[in-house]
PAGUTI-526754 format. One record per residue (C-alpha): residue number from 1; residue in one letter; x, y, z. Coordinates in steps of 0.05 Angstrom, whole numbers. Each point is the difference from the previous one (the first is absolute). Layout:
<rs>
   pos   code        u        v        w
   NUM      A        X        Y        Z
...
</rs>
This chain:
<rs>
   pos   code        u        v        w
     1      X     -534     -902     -849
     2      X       60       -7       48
     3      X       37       59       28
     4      X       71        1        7
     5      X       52       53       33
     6      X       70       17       15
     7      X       48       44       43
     8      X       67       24       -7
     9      X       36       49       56
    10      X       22        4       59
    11      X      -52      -26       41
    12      X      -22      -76       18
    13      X      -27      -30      -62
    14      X      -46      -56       26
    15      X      -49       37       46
    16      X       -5       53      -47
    17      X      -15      -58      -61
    18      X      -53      -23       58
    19      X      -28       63       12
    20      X      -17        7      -79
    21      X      -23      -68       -4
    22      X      -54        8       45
    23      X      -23       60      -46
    24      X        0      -35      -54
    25      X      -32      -60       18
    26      X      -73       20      -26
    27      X       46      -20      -65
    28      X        7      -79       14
    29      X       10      -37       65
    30      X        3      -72      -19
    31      X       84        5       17
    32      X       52       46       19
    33      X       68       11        1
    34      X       65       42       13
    35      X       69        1      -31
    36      X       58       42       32
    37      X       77       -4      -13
    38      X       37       -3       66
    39      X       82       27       -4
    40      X       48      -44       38
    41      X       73        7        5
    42      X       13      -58      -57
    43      X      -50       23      -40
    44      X      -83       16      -16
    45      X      -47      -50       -1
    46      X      -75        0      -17
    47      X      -57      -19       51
    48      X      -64      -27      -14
    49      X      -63       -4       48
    50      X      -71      -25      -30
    51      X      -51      -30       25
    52      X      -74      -20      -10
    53      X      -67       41       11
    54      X        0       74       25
    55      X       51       39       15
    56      X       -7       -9       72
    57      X       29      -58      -11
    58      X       64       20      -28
    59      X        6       59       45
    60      X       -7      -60       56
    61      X       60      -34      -36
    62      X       42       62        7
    63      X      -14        4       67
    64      X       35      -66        8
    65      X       53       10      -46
    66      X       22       78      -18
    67      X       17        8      -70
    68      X       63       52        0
    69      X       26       48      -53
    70      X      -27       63      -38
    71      X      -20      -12      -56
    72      X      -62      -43      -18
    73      X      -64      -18      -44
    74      X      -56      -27       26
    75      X      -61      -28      -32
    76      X      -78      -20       22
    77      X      -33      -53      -49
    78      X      -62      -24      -33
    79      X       13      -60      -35
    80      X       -1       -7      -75
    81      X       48      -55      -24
    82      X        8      -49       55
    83      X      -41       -8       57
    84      X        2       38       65
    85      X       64      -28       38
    86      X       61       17       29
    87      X       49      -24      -62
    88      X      -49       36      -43
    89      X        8       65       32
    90      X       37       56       -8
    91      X       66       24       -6
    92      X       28      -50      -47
    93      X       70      -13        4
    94      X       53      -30      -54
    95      X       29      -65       35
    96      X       63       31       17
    97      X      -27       55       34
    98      X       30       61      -40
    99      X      -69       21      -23
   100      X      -67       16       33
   101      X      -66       22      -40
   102      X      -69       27       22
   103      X      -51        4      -55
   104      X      -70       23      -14
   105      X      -30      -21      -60
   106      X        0      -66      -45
   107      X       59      -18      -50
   108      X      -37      -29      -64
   109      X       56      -43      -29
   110      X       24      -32       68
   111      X       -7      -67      -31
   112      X       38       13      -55
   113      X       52       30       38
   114      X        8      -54       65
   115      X        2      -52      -57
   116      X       54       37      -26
   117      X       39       17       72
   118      X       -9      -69       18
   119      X       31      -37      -63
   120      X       62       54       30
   121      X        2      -31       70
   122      X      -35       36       32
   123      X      -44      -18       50
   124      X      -72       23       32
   125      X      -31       -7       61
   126      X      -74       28      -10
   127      X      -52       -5      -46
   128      X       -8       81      -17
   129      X       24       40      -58
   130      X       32       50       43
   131      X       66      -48        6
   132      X       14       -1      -63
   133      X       32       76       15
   134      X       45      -15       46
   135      X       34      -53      -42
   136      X       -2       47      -63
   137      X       38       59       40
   138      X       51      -58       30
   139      X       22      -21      -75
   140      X        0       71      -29
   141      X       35       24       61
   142      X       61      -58      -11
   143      X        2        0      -71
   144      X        4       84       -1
   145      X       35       54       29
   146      X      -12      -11       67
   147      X      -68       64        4
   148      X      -58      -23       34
   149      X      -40       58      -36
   150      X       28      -25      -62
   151      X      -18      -71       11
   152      X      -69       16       20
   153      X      -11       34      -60
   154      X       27      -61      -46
   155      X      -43      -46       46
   156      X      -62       44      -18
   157      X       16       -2      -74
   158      X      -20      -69        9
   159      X      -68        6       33
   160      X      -60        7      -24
   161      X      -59       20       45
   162      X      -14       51       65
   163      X       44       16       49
   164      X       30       46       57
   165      X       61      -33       28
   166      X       45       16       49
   167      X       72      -33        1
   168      X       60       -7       51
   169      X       62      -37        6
   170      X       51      -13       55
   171      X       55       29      -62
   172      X      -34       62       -3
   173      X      -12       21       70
   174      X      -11       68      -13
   175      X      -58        1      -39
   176      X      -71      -22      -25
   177      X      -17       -6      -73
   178      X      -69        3      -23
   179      X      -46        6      -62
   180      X      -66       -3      -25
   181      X      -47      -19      -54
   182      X      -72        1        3
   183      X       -3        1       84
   184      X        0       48       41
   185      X       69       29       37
   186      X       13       62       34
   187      X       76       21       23
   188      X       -2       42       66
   189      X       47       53       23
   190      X       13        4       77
   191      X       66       33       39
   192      X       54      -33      -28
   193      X      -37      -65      -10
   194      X      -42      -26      -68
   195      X      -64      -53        2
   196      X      -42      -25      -53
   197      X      -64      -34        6
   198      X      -61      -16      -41
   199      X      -47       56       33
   200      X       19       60       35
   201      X      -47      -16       52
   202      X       64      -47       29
   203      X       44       71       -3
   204      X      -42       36       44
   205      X       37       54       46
   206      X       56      -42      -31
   207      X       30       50      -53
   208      X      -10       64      -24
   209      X        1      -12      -70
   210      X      -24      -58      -51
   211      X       11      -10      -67
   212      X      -34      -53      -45
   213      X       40      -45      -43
   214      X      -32       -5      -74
   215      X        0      -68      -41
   216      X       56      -21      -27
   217      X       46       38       53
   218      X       55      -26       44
   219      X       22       40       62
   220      X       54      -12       43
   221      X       -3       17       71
   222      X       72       21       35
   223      X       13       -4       82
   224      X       23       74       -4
   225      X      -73       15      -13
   226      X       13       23      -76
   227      X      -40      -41      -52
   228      X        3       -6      -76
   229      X      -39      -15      -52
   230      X       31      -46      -58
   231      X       14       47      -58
   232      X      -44       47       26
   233      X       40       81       18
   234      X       -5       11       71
   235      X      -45       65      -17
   236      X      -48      -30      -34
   237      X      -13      -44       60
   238      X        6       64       42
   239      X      -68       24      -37
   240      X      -39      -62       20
   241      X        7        4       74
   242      X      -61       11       34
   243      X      -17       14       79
   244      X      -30      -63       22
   245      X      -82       -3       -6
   246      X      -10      -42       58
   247      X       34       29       63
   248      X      -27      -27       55
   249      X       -3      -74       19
   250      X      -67      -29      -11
   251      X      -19      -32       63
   252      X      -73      -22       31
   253      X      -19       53       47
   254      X      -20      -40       51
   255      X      -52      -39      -46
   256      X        0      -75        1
   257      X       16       -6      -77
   258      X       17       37      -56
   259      X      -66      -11      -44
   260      X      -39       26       60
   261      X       38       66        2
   262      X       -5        9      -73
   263      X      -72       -5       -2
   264      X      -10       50       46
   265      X       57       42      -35
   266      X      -56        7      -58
   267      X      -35       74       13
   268      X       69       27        3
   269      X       30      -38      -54
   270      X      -63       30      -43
   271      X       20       71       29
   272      X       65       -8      -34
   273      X      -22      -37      -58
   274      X      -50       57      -13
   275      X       49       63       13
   276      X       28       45      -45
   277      X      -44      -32      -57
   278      X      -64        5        9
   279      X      -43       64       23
   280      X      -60       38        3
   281      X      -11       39      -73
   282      X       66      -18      -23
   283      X       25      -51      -52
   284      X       36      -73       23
   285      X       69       20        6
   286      X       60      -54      -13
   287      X       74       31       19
   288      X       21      -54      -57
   289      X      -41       17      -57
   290      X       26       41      -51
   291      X      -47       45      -50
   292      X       39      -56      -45
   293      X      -36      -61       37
   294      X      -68       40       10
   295      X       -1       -1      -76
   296      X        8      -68      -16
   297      X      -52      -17       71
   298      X      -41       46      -36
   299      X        3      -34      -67
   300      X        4      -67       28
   301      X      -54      -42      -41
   302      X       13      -59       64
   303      X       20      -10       66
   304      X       26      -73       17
   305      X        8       -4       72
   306      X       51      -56       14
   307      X       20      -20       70
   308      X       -5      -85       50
   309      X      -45       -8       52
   310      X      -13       57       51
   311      X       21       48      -61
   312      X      -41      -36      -51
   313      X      -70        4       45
   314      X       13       70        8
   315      X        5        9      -70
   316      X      -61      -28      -13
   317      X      -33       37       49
   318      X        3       58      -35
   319      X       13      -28      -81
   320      X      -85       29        0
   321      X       19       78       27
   322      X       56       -4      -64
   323      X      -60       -9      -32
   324      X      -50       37       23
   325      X       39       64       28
   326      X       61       -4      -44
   327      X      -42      -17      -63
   328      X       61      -49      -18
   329      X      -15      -78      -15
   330      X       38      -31       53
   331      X       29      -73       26
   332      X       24      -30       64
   333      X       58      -53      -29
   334      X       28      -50       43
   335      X       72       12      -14
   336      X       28      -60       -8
   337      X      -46      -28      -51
   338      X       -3       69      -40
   339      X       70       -7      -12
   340      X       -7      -82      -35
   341      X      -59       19      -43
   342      X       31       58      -52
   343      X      -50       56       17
   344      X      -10       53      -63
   345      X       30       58       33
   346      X       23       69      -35
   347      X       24       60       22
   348      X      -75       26       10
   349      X      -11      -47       54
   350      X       21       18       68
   351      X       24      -57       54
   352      X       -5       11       79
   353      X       43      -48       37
   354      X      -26      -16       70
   355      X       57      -18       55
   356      X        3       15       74
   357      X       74      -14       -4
   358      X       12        6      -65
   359      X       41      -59      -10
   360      X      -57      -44      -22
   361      X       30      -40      -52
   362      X      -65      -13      -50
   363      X      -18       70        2
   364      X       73       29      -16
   365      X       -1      -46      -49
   366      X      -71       24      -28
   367      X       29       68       -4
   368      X       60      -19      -34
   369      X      -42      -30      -48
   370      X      -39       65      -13
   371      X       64       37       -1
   372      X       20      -40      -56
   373      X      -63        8      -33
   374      X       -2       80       -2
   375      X      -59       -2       51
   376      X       -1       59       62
   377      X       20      -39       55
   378      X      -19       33       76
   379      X       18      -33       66
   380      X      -40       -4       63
   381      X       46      -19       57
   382      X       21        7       74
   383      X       66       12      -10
   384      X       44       56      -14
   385      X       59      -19      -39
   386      X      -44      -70      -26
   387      X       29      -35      -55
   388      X      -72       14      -26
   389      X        6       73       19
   390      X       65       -3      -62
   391      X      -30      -46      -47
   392      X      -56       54       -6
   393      X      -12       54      -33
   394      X      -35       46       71
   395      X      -22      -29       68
   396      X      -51        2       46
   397      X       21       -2       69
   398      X      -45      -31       46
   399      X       39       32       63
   400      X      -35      -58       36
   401      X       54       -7       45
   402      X       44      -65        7
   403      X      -55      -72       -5
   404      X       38      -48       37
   405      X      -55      -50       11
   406      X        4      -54      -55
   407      X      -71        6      -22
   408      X      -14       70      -24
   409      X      -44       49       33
   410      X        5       72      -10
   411      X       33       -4      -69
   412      X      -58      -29      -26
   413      X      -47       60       19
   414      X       46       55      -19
   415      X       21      -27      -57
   416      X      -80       -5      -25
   417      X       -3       66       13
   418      X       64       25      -30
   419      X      -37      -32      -69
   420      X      -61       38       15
   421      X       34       64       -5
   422      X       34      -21      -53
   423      X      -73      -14      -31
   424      X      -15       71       17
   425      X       62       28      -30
   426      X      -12      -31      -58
   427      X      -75       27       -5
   428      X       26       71       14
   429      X       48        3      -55
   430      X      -56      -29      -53
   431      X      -44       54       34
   432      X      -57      -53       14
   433      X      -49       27       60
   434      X       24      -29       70
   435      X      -46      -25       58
   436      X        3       55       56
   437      X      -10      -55       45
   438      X       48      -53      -19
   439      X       55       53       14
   440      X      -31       21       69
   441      X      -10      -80       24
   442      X       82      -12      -17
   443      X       19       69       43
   444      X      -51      -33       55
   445      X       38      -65      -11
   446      X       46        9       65
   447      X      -58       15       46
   448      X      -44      -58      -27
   449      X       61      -52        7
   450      X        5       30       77
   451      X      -76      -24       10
   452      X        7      -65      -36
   453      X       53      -20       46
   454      X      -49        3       62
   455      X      -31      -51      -25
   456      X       46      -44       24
   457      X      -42      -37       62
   458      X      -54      -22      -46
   459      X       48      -30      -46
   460      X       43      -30       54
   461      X      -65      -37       31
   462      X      -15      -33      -78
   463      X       65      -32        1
   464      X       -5      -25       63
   465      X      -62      -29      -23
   466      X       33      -32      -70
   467      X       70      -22       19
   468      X      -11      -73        3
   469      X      -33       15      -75
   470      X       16      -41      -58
   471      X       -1       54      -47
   472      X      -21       64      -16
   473      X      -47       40      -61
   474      X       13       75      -13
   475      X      -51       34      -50
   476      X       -7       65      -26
   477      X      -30       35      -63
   478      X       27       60      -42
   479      X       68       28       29
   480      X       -7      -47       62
   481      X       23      -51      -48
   482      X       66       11        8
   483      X        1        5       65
   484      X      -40      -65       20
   485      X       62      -34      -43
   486      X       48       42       44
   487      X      -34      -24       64
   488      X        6      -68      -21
   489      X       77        3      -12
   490      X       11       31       67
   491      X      -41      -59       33
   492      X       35      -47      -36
   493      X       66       39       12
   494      X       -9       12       81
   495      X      -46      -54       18
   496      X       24      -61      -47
   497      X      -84       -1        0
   498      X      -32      -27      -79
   499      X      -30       64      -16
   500      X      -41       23      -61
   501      X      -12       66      -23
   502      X      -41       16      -66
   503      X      -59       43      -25
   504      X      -64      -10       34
   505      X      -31      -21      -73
   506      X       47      -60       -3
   507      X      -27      -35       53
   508      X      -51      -39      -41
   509      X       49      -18      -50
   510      X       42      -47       47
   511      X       19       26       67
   512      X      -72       -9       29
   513      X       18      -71        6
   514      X       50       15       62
   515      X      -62       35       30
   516      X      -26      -43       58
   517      X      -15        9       62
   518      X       49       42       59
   519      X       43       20      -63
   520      X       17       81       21
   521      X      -13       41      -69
   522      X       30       69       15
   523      X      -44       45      -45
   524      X       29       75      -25
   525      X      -54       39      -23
   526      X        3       51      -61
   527      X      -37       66       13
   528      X      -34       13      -58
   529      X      -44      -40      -64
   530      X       30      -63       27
   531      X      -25       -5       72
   532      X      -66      -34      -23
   533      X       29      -53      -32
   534      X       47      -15       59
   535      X      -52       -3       44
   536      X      -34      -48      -51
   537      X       69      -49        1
   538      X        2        4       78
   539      X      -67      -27        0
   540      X       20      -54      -37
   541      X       58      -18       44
   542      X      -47        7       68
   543      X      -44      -56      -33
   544      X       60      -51       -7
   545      X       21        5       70
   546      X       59       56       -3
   547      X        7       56       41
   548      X       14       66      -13
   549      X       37       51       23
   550      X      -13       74      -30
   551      X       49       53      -11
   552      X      -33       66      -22
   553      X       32       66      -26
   554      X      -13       63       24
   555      X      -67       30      -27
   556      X       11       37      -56
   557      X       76      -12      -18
   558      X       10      -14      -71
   559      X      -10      -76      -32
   560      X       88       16      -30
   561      X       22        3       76
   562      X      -36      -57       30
   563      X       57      -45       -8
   564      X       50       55       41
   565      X      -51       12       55
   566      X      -24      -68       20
   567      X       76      -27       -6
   568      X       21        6       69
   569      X      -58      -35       29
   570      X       13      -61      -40
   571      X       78        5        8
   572      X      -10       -9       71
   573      X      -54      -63       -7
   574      X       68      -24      -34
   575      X       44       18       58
   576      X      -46      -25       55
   577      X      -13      -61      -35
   578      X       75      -14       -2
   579      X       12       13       69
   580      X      -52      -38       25
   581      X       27      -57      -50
   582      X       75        1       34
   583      X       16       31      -63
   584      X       67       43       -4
   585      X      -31       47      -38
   586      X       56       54      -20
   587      X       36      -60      -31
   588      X      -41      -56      -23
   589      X       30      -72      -22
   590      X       30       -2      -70
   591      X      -17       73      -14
   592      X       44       62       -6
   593      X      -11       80       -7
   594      X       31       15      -66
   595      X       -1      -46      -63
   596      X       59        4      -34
   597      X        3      -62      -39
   598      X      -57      -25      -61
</rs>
């Protein structure tokens, strides 16, 4: 959930730590903090600036009181263990000051091990598991030979849990060692200069080539700009470097948030979601698949869809096309509790993972747990270079571009229909008979996002009219489902608003009772069989007082695609509600981006 960073070179540490901060900060941004070491004539010493809330407020700090030196790590926070302060944040230091960490991820056996550190003498100052590190490296690196890298490494022996950590010390000055397990941490190449960071989104323009440390590995970054990776040849390292996939910093352009921008990034991010795979008269095409992977897709007796909130609703939005177009039994699974509840899987079931970053901790762990278990396992992601993208056996690529906003916008509709061509892929190779139609609507998709956007005035003018609500009902039948659940998150996401979303035909088992009257029901409407009993339920919430607002899809489109077409209309009754709230909606309270912790 945090995001953490570090420099080595030539240049000014601290504004560059500041600089990635800021990008990272869709990560966590309950705390913040920088650690540099600054040479003086007598010797190096370690400084330490943290401080409460967003970064602004540590940048405002620096202001004040320049950290020198460089070399640094830096770190953004969403609190776990310990609650958000400024002794709880980040980077924890041993109490002599020879050793500074930054960490993303949770340390399992903490208690075990502060029991054990503090029965030695030594003492803590926060309530986190994080500081437990810095106090493992101090007594490996006094009871050793003196190697940071080497005490890192018998540190980590130690720990059980996830982690990317970054380490420095005033003895070491020339150089950062890192490692990671289960988080995500990418080592960039620049002129004579190295970073690391959790995304490359904070390397952007930064470096010219990344590489992306594996679990279990330990790298050790050098002030000459040459890195190495422990017990790992040089060469094979080589291999592994990539050009960067974001290159550009991500910035607003000129919008007032993030979320805004990225909803009305949607008919190009379905361009690009659509390209190269999906055409007129010729098969799905994925640049992944093997004739290997066809076979078992091909074979596949199940698909278990498997991804945590936005990713879980649009896996059930199209579990029914598996179905129907693939001909395949298929299940949405909320990751987290698939993994508790031993699921009979063999190697003739196939599992999709679901991740916009592709760091989500439950679903990495869901495919792990099909891994084990023989099953395919496929990833839907965001990211190039995800830890999802290795733990699987081919991608999809949503080529969304970067989602900075907290709550997630255009992921959600490219990655529904990234699983409805993977429906249709799946139909082709059984040779089952495919709806001209369905095929035409997703090529349209683009166009039909562009008009759905201009309906922004009307939907501006409802929330204007329900800010002041207490709470809000989203229904929907068939494949509007899932998106009335989705709508209901993002409410409760953007607009801190008690939101309900559910099928239509579950109102008169229970949520009829919150009906009364002035209470806004926001009504998506399927386009086929269903419409008459929708209209049937809306009468029955017009006769208890509630008052409803109706979102149609085009004539004609296909019932699969209702959830992708009415999507940015609702995604901006979100966003308006929000901002009419006081709501800061790109990074709402006690929330962050990517979930890397269960």
């Amino acid at each position: 959930m945090c995001g953490i960073i570090g420099y080595i070179g030539e240049q000014k540490a601290a504004s560059l730590l500041i600089e990635g901060l800021k990008r990272l900060e869709y990560r966590g941004y309950d705390s913040s903090g920088i650690a540099t070491i600054r040479h003086e004539p007598l010797g190096n010493h370690l400084m330490c600036t943290k401080r409460l809330g967003k970064i602004v407020e540590l940048e405002g700090a620096l202001a004040t009181r320049p950290l020198q030196g460089t070399v640094g790590i830096g770190h953004t926070r969403w609190a776990t263990h310990g609650e958000p302060s400024k002794r709880n944040s980040h980077p924890h230091v041993s109490l002599n000051a020879y050793i500074a960490v930054v960490h993303n991820g949770i340390i399992e056996n903490h208690d075990a091990l502060r029991k054990e550190l503090v029965a030695q003498g030594f003492r803590f100052l926060s309530d986190t598991d994080t500081e437990v590190l810095p106090h493992l490296i101090e007594r490996e690196l006094s009871c050793g030979d003196g190697d940071l890298e080497s005490a890192v490494g018998r540190a980590l022996m130690q720990v059980q849990g996830a982690y990317a950590i970054a380490v420095i010390s005033p003895d070491h000055p020339d150089e950062i060692v890192a490692a990671s397990n289960s988080s995500p941490l990418v080592i960039g190449v620049g002129e004579k200069e190295l970073y690391l960071a959790s995304d490359e989104l904070a390397l952007a323009g930064k470096v010219s080539a990344v590489v992306h440390v594996r679990d279990g590995e330990i790298v050790t970054l050098r002030r000459n700009g040459t890195y190495a990776f422990r017990g790992i040849p040089l060469s094979n390292i080589k291999e592994r470097l990539e050009k960067p996939s974001v290159t550009e910093e991500t910035n607003k352009g000129g919008l007032a948030h993030y979320m805004y921008k990225e909803i009305l990034e949607q008919p190009q991010a379905m361009r690009n979601v659509l390209a190269g795979r999906l055409r007129t008269n010729a098969p799905v095409t994925f640049g992944g698949f093997t004739p290997d992977i066809e076979a078992r897709l091909r074979d596949t007796r199940r698909i278990i869809l498997a991804g945590c909130g936005t990713s879980l609703f649009a896996a059930t939005a199209v579990q029914a096309m598996f179905e129907s177009v693939g001909g395949v039994m298929c299940e949405a699974e909320q990751a987290a509790e698939f993994c508790y509840r031993n699921p009979i899987l063999s190697s003739l079931d196939t599992v999709v993972g679901i991740s916009q970053s592709g760091e989500t901790a439950d679903t990495l762990k869901a495919i792990g747990l099909a891994r084990d278990r023989h099953a395919l396992c496929l990833g839907v992601t965001n990211r190039v270079g995800s830890v999802l993208s290795r733990h699987v056996r081919a991608g999809i690529y949503l080529h969304a571009g970067p989602e900075i906003a907290v709550a997630s916008t255009k992921a959600f509709t490219t990655q529904v229909v990234a699983l409805a061509m993977l429906a249709i892929r799946i139909a082709e190779l059984r040779g089952l008979p495919l709806s001209v139609e369905l095929r035409e609507d997703l090529l349209r998709l683009p166009f039909v996002l562009a008009k759905a956007l201009k309906q922004e005035p009307e939907i501006k003018t409802w929330t204007q009219k329900y800010t002041q609500a207490q709470r809000v009902v989203i229904i929907g039948r068939g494949s509007g489902v899932s998106l009335a659940m989705e709508a209901a998150l993002k409410i409760r996401e953007v607009a801190y608003m008690d939101a309900h979303g559910l099928s239509a035909a579950e109102l008169k088992h229970g949520t009829l009772a919150l009906i009364e009257k002035g209470v806004p029901v926001l009504a998506l409407m399927p386009s086929g069989k269903l419409r008459g009993k929708m209209l049937s339920c809306l009468e029955e919430v017009k006769a208890r007082g509630g008052e409803v607002m109706l979102l149609e899809p085009p004539a004609g489109i296909s019932e699969e695609l209702v959830p992708v077409v009415l999507a940015p209309a609702v995604q901006l009754f979100a966003y308006h509600l929000g901002v009419a709230r006081g709501v800061d909606v790109d990074q709402p309270r006690n929330l962050a981006k990517a979930v890397t912790v269960e």
